[in-house]
N, C-alpha and C positions, 0 to 999 in steps of 0.2 A: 281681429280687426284687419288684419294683413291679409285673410283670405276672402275677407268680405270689399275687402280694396281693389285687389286683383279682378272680383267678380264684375264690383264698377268699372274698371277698365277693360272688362269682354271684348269693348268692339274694335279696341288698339290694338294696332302690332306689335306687341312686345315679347322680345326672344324669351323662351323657359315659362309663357303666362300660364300654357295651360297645364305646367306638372302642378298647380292649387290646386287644379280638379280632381289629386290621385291621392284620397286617403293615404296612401305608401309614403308618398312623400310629405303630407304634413305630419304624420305621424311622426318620420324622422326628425323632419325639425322641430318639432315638439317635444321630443327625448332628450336632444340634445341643447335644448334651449334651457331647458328644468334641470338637465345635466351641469352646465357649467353655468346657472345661474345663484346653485345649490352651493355648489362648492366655492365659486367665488362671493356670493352675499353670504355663504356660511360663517368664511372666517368673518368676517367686518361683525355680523350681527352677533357672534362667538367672544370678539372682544370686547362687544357692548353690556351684552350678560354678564362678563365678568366685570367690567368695569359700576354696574349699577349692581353688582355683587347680586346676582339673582342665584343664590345658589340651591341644590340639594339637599333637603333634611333628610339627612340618613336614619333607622333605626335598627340600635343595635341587635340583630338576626343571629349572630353567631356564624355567618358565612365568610370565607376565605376570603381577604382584599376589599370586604366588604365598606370601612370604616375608611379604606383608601377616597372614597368616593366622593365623601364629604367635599363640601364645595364646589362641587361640580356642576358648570352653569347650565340649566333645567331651562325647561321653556323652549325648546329648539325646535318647535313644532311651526314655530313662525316660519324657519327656512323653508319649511315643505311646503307650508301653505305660499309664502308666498312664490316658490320654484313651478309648483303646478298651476297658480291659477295665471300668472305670465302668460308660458305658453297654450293656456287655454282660450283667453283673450285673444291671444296673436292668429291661434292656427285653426282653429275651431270654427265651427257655423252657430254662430252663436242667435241663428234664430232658428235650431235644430233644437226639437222640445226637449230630447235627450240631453243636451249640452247644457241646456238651460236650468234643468233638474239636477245636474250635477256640481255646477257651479254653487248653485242657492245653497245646495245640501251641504258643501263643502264648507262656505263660510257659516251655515247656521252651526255646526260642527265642531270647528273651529271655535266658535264662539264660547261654545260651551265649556271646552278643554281650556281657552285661555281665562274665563273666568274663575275656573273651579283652579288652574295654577294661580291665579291673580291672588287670590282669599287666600293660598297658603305661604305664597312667597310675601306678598304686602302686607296684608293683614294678618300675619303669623299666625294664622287659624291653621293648623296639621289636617284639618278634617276639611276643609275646601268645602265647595257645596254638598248640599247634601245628598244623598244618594236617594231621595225621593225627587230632588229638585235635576237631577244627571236625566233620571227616568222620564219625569214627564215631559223635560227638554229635549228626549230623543225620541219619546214617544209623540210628539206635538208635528217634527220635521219628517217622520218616517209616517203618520197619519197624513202630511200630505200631500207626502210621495203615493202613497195608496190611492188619494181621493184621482191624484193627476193621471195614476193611472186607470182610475176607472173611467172618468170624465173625458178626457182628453181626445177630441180627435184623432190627433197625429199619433196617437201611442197606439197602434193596432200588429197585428201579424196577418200573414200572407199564407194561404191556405192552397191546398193543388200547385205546388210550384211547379211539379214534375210533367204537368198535361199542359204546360205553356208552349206555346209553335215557338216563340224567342228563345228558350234555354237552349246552349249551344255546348260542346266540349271543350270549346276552343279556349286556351290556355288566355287570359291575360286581358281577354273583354269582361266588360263588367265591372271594373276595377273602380271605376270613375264613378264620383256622389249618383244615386240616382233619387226622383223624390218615386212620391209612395202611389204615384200615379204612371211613371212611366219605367220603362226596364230597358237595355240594350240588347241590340238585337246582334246575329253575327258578322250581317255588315255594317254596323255603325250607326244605323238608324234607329232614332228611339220610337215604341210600340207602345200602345195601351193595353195597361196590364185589364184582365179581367176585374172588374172592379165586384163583383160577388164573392171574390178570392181573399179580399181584402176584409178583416173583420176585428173588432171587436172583443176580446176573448180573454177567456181564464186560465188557459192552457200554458202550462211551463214544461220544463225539461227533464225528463227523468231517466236515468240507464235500465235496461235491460229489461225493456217493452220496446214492441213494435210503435217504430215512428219517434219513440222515445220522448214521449207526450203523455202530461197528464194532466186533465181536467180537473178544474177544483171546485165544476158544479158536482163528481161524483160524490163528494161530501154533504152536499146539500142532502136534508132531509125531505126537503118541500118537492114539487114540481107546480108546474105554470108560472103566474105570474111571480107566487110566496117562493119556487125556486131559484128564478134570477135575481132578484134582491137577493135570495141565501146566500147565494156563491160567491156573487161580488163582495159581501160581508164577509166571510170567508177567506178569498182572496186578501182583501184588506185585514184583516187579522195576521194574516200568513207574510203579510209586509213588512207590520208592524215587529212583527218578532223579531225577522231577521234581520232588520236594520238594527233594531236595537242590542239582539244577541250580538253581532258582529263587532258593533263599537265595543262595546264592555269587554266584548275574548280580544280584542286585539291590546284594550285597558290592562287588563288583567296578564295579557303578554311580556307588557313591556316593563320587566323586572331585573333584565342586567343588558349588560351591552352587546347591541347590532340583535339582536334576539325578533325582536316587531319588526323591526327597518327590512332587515333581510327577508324574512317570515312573509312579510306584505310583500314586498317585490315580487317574490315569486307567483305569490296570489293574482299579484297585477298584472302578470305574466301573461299568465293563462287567461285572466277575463277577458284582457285587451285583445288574444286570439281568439276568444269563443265571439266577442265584438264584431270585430274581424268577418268570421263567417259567416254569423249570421246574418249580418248586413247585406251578404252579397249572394243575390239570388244565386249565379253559379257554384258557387261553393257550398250554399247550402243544399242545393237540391243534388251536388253529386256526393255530398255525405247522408242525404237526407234527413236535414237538422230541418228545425223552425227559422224559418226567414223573416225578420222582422226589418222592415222599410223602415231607414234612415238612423240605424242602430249601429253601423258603422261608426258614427261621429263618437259614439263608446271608448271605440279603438286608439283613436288619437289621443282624449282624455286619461285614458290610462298608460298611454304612451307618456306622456308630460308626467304623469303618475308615479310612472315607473325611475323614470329619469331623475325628479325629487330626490327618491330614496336612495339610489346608487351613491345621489350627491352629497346626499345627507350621511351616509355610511363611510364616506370617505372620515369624516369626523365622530362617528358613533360609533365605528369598529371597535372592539378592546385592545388600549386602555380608552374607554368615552372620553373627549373631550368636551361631548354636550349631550343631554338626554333630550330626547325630546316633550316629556313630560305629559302630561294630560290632554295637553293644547297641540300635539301630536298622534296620540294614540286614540282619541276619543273622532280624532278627525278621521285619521286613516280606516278604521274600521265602518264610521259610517260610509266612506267612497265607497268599501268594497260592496256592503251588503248592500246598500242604493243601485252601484253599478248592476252587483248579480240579479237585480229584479228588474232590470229593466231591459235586459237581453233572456229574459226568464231561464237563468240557471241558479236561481234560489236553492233547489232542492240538492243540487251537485256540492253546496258549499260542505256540509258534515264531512265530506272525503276531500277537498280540495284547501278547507281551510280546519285540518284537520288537529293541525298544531295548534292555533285558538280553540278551538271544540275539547280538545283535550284538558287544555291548562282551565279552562272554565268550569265543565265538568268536574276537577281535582277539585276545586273551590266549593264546589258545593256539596261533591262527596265527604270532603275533611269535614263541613262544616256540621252537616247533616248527621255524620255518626259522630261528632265529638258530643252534640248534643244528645242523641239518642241514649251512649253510653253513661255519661253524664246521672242521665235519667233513672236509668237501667240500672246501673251496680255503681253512683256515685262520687264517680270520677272518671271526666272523660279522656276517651281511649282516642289514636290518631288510626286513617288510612295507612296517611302517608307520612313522613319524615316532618316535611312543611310543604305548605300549598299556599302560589299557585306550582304544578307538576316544576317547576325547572328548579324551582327551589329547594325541591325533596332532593336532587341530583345534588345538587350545590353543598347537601346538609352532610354534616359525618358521624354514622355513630348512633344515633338514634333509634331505638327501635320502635317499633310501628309496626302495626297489620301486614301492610306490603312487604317490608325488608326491613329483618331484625338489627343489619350492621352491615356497613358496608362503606366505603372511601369516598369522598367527596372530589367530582368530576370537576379538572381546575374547569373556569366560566369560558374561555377562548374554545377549547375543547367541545363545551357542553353546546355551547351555541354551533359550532359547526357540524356537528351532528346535529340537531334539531332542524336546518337549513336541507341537509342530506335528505333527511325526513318527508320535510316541505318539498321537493325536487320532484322526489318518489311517489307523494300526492298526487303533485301536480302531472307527471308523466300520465300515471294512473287514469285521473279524471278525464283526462283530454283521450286516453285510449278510449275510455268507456263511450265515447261518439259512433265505435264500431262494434260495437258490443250491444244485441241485442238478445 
């Protein structure tokens, strides 16, 4: 609202009008608006949880300080949601179809985690919605994220960046919104972009191919008309997953404290810079990434993103003073995998959110050979200690496939290494931009 204010005011003289134009700077103040919105609505809404006793059903696990937990006021995913979507309102183009895809996504998200908290904390049901009803709810909002991205206009990429007469070296041009029709040029004049440049496409981001591009009609079986229906089909399937995979591993994360908060941060990190570049013609054509027009507005959004969770950690760190609960985890992971598809670095997420990849995989791996064995000789056999993976660290003593015995990692400990982890991803993925 504040930057669309500013924009109505274009033709006044007002000192500082035109740093609204410099993604840089709404980004900051959109970090820091989610920053001390987080931590100051934290505590207030922290003592309202406790006060309407919204607390934590623990189950007893057999884990260290585990049964400490009890009553601990759950639901804290309201601070996040509402710390980001503030400064998203404020600082945002909020008639940037990115922005706008990201907002809907957030509260449909949102919704889902606070209903499935609603049914356990009010309606004392432990099992919350149900895990058909989680699915089709994230598969319904990531279906159509897919459709907006095939349909959509505005949602296209920019092809030949590097044979434009306007691409320049010059440090620090560029920086400023541009739409998807015009680019800056070295002295300040804006040019029309090739408008054949401009397309349509299935194409995302992949390391270690030239151009670091991958087509998702090579999947298609068909060619002609039966092959661009495939691909787009395709593509939209390929949506679908990972929006949905993402909510559920960052779900599945969030089982002791600052573990998701942290974990995601650093995720937000990196998107909001891969955001970042790719928005902007000069940066991506001197890394030689994909340049998608008006994907910058990303950067901001997960700027406020980012800012959230800082704020949110200030009270989630260990000892939690509030979890964020379903209505936090089930949000956070839809932002990510929503955002990663719309700057097309889907395929990056297996190594960058690599801590969710993992702990979900351990879920399904325990789950899969407890049954198999089960089957097999009668009594089922474990992986791991307990799943999801943080829990096996947590456990003491257990033997299991992986590790017949071994001390249980106190949770402060185990979470800062996991964060270590996440860092060393996240360096990782953002290297792999030069890595062909």
């Amino acid at each position: 609202m504040i930057y669309h204010i500013f924009e109505w005011l274009e033709g006044c003289d007002i000192p500082g009008q035109g740093l609204m134009e410099y993604l840089s700077f709404r980004a900051i103040l959109a970090f820091t608006t989610a920053l001390i919105i987080s931590i100051i609505a934290g505590k207030r809404i922290i003592g309202w949880l406790q006060k309407k006793q919204i607390g934590e059903t623990i189950r007893d696990l057999g884990l260290e300080g585990q049964m400490q937990k009890k009553g601990t006021p759950t639901m804290g995913g309201i601070i996040i949601f509402i710390s980001i979507i503030i400064p998203a309102l404020l600082f945002c183009d909020l008639t940037n179809i990115y922005t706008i895809l990201l907002i809907v996504s957030t509260v449909w998200f949102f919704m889902i985690g606070f209903t499935d908290d609603y049914i356990k904390v009010f309606k004392k049901n432990k099992d919350g919605l149900s895990a058909k009803g989680k699915l089709l709810a994230q598969g319904a909002m990531a279906l159509a994220i897919g459709i907006a991205v095939c349909f959509s206009d505005q949602i296209v990429v920019r092809e030949n960046v590097a044979t434009s007469s306007t691409i320049t070296e010059e440090i620090g041009v560029g920086e400023r919104d541009m739409s998807e029709d015009t680019e800056m040029s070295a002295n300040g004049n804006m040019t029309n972009i090739e408008k054949h440049d401009i397309i349509k496409s299935t194409k995302t981001t992949i390391p270690f191919v030239k151009n670091h591009e991958f087509d998702y009609k090579w999947l298609s079986p068909f060619d002609g008309a039966m092959g661009w229906y495939a691909k787009w089909a395709i593509y939209v399937i390929m949506i679908v997953l990972v929006i949905v995979a993402c909510s559920n591993g960052v779900n599945l994360t969030d089982g002791i404290d600052g573990l998701a908060t942290g974990t995601s941060a650093i995720v937000g990190v990196v998107l909001g810079i891969f955001a970042w570049l790719g928005g902007n013609i000069l940066d991506a054509e001197y890394l030689n990434i994909m340049y998608i027009p008006g994907s910058g507005e990303v950067a901001v959004y997960m700027s406020a993103f980012v800012g959230a969770l800082i704020g949110f950690l200030w009270y989630n760190a260990y000892p939690a003073q509030v979890f964020m609960g379903d209505t936090g985890s089930l949000m956070l992971g839809g932002i990510i995998g929503v955002s990663a598809i719309l700057i097309r670095k889907e395929l990056l997420l297996p190594i960058l959110c690599g801590i969710f990849f993992a702990e979900s995989l351990s879920v399904i791996i325990q789950t899969r050979y407890f049954k198999y064995t089960k089957k097999k000789y009668g009594e089922g056999r474990r992986i791991f200690k307990m799943s999801p993976l943080h829990h096996h660290f947590q456990k003491e003593g257990i033997p299991c496939a992986f590790q017949q015995n071994s001390k249980a990692i106190p949770e402060a400990r185990l979470v800062t290494r996991f964060w270590i982890i996440g860092i060393i991803l996240a360096v990782v993925t953002i290297a792999l931009l030069k890595i062909r």
